[in-house]
Short mmCIF file of the C-alpha atoms (twelve columns), coordinates in Angstrom:
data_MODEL
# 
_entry.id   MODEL 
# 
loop_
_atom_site.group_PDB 
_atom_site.id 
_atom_site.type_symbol 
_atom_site.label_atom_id 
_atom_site.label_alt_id 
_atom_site.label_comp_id 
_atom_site.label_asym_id 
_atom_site.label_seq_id 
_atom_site.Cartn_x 
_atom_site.Cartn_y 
_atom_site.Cartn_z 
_atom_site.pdbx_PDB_model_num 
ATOM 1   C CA . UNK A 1   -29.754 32.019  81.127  1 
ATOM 2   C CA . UNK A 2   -29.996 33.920  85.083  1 
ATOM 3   C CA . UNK A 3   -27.641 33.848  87.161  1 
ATOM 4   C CA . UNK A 4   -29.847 31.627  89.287  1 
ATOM 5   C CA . UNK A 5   -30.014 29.098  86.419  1 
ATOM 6   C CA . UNK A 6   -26.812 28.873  85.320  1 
ATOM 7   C CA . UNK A 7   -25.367 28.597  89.635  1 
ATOM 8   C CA . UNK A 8   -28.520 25.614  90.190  1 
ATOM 9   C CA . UNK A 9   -27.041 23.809  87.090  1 
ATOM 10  C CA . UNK A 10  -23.397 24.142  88.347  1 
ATOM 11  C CA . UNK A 11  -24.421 22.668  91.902  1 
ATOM 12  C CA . UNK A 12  -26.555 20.015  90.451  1 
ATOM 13  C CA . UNK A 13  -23.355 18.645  88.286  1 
ATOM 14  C CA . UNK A 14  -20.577 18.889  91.103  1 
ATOM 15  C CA . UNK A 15  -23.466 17.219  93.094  1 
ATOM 16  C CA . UNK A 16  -23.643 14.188  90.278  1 
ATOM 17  C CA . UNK A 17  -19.837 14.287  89.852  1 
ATOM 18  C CA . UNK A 18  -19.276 13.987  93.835  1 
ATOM 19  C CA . UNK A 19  -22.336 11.354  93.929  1 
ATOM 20  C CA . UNK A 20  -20.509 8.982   91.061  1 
ATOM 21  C CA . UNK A 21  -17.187 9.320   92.836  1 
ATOM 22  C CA . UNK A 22  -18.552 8.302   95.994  1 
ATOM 23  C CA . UNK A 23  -20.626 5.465   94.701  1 
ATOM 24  C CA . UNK A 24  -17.292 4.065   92.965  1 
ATOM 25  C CA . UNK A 25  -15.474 4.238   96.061  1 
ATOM 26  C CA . UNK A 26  -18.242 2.030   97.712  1 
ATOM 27  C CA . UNK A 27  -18.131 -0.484  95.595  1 
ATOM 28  C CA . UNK A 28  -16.952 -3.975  97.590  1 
ATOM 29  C CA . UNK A 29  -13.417 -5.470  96.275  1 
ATOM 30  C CA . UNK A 30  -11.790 -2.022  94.163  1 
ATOM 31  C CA . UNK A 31  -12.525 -1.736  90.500  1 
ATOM 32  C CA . UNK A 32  -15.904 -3.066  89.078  1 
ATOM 33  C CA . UNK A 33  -13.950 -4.087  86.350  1 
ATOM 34  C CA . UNK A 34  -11.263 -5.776  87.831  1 
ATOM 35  C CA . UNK A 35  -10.158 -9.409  87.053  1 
ATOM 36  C CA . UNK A 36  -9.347  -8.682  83.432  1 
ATOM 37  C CA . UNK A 37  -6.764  -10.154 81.258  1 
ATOM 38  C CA . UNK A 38  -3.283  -8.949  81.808  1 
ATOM 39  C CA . UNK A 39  -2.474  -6.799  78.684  1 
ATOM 40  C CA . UNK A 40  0.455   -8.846  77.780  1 
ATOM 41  C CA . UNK A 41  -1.270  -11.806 78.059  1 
ATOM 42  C CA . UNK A 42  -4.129  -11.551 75.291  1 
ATOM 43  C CA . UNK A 43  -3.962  -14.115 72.830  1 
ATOM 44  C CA . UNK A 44  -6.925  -15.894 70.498  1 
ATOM 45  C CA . UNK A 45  -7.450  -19.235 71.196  1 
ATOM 46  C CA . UNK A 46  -4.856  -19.346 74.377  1 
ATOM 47  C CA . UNK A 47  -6.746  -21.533 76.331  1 
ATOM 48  C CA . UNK A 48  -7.821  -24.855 75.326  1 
ATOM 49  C CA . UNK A 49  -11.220 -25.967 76.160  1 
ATOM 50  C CA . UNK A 50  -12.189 -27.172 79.961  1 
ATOM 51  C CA . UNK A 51  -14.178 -29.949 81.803  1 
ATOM 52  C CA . UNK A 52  -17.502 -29.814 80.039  1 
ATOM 53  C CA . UNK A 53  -19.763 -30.680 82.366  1 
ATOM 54  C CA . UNK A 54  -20.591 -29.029 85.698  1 
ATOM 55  C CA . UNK A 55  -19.589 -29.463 88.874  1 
ATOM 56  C CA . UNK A 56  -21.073 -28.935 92.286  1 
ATOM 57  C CA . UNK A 57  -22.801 -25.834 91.047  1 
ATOM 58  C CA . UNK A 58  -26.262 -24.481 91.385  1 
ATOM 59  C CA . UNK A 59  -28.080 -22.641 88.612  1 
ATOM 60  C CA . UNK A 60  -31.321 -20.972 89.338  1 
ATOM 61  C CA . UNK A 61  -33.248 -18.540 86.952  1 
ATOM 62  C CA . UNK A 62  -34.822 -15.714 89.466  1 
ATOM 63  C CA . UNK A 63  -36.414 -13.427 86.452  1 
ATOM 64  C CA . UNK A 64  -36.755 -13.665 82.761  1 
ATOM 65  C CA . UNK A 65  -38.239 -11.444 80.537  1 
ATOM 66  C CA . UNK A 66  -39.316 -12.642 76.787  1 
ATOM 67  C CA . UNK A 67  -38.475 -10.148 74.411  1 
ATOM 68  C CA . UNK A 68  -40.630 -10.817 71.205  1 
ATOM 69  C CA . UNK A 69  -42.795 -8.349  71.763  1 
ATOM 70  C CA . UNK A 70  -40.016 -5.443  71.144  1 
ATOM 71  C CA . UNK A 71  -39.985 -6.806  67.447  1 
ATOM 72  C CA . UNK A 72  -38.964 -9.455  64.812  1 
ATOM 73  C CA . UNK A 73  -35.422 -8.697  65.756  1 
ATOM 74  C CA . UNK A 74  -36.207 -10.088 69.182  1 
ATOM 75  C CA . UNK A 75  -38.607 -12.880 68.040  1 
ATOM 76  C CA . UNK A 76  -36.703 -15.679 69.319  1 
ATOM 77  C CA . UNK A 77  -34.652 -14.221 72.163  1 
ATOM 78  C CA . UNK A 78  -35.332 -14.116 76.393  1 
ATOM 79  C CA . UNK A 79  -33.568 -11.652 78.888  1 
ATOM 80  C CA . UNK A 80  -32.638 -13.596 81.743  1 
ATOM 81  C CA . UNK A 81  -31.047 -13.390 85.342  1 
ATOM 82  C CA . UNK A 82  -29.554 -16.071 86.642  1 
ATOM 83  C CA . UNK A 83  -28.028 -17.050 90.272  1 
ATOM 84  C CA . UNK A 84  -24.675 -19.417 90.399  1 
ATOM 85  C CA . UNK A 85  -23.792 -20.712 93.544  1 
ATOM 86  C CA . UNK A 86  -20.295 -22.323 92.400  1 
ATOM 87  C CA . UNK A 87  -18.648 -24.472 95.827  1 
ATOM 88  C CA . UNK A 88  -15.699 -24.725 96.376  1 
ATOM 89  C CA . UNK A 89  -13.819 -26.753 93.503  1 
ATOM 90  C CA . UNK A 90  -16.904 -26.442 91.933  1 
ATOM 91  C CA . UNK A 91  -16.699 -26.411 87.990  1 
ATOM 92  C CA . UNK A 92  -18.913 -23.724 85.673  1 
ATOM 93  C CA . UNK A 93  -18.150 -25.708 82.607  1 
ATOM 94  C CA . UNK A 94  -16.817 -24.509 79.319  1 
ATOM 95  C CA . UNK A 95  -19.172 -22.654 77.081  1 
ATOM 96  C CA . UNK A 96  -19.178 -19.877 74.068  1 
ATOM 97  C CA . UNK A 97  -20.328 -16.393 73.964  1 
ATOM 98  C CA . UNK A 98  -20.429 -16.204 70.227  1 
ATOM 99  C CA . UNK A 99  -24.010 -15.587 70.301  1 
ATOM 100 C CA . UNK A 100 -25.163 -15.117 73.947  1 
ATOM 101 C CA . UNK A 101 -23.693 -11.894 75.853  1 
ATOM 102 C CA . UNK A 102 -23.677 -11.958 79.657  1 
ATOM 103 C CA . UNK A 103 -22.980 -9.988  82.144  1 
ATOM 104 C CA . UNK A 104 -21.135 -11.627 85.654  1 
ATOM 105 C CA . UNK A 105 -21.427 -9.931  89.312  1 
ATOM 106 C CA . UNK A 106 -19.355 -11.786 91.487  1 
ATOM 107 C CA . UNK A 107 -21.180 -11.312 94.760  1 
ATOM 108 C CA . UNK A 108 -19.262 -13.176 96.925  1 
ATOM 109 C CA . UNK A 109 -16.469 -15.684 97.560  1 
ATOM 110 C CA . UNK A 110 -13.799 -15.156 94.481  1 
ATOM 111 C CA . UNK A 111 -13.717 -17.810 91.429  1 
ATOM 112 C CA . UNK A 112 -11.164 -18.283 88.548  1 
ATOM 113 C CA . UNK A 113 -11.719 -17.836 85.090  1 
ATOM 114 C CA . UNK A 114 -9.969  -19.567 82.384  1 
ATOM 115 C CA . UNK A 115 -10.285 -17.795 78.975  1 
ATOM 116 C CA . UNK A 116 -9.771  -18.538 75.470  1 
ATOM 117 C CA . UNK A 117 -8.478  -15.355 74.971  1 
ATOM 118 C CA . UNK A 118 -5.870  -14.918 78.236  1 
ATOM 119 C CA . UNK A 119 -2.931  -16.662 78.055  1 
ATOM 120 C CA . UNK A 120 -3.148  -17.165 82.421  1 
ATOM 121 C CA . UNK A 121 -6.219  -17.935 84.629  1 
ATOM 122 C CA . UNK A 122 -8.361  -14.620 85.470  1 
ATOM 123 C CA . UNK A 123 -8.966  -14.051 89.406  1 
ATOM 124 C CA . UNK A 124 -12.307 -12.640 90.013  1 
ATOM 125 C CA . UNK A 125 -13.571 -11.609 93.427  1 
ATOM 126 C CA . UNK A 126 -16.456 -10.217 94.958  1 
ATOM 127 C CA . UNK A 127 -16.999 -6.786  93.866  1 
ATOM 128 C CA . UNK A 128 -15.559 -7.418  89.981  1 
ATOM 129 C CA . UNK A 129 -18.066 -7.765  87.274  1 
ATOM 130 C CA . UNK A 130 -17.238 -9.596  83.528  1 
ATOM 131 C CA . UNK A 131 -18.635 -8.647  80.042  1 
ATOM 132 C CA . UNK A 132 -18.832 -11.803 78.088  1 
ATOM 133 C CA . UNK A 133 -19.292 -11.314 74.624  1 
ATOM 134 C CA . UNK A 134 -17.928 -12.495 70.904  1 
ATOM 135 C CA . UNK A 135 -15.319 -14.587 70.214  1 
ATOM 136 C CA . UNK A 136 -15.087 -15.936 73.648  1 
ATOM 137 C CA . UNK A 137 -15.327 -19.346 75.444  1 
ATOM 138 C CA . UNK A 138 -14.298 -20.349 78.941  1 
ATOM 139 C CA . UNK A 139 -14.803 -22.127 81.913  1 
ATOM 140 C CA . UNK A 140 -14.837 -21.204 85.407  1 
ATOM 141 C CA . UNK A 141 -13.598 -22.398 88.785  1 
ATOM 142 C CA . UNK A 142 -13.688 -22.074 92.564  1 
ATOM 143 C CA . UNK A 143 -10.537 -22.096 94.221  1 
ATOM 144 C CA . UNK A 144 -11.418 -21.149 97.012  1 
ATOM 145 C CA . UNK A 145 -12.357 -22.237 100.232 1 
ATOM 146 C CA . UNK A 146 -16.059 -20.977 100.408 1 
ATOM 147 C CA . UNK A 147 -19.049 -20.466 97.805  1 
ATOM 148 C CA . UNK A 148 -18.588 -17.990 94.623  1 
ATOM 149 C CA . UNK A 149 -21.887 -16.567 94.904  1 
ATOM 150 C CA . UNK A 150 -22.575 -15.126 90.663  1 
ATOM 151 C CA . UNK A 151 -25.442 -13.579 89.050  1 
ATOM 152 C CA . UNK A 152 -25.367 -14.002 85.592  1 
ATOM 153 C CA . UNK A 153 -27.772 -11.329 83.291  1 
ATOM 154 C CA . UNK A 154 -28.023 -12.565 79.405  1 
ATOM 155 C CA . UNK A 155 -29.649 -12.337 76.368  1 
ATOM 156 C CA . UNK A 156 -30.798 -16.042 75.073  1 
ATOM 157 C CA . UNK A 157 -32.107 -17.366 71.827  1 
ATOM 158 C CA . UNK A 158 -33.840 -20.420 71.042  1 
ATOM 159 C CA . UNK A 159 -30.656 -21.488 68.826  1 
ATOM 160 C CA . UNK A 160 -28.406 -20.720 72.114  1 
ATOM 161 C CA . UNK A 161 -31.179 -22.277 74.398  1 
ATOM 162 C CA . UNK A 162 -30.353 -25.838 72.377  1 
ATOM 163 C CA . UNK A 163 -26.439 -25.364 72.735  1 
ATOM 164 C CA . UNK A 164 -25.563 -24.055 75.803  1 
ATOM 165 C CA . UNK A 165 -25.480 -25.737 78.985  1 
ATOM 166 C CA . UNK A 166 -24.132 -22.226 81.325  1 
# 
């Protein structure tokens, strides 16, 4: 490799490195992964289930994409992205993620999460995102004083299309 070469690659990484630093830094309310569990506070089945039906809460698809065509492994399933407008003491009711992983972007307002798996309610504010996926069920709700704005991506089946109402 030149000199040239090897000096242009060099830049071009401590350009990436400075660019990822600087777009984590950006990001509204800390950590994109804050609003986990407490260590010390994981614990299966630690939260009994919630109110099961929703509460003051809007839930609008704004894109899905059907994913049979990638193969029979897919026959049945739908990528979807969803917008939750939760109110305040608004209710996200209690569902499973056995079978349908999500990911949450809380884009504004703050809501609390309460986990099967977390001993203590979860905080989540704008900024924080939430992998939902396994052996997990929980419920959600605002405690605040204005709207939880969420957008919800997922991967749904037919068979979780017939059991899930969130």
């Amino acid at each position: 490799m030149n000199l040239n070469r090897k000096t242009n690659s060099i830049a071009l990484a401590a350009t990436l490195a400075l660019a990822a630093t600087a777009f984590g830094a950006a990001l509204p309310g800390g950590s994109a992964f804050a609003g986990n569990c407490p260590a010390d506070q994981v614990a299966e089945d630690a939260m009994t289930p919630g109110p099961m039906m929703p509460k003051a809460v809007t839930d609008d698809v704004i894109s899905a994409i059907d994913l049979s065509p990638k193969g029979e492994a897919w026959k049945t399933s739908t990528l979807r992205m969803r917008k939750l407008v939760v109110q305040p003491g608004g209710i996200v009711p209690w569902h499973s993620h056995e079978t349908r992983p999500a990911n949450i972007l809380v884009a504004s307002g703050s809501i609390t999460e309460y986990r099967s798996t977390c001993k203590v309610p979860i905080l989540h504010k704008k900024g924080d995102v939430t992998a939902e996926f396994g052996h997990l069920a929980h419920w959600w709700k605002n405690n605040g004083k204005v709207p939880a704005i969420l957008y919800s991506a997922d991967i749904l089946t037919s068979e979780t299309q017939k059991n899930e109402s969130m």
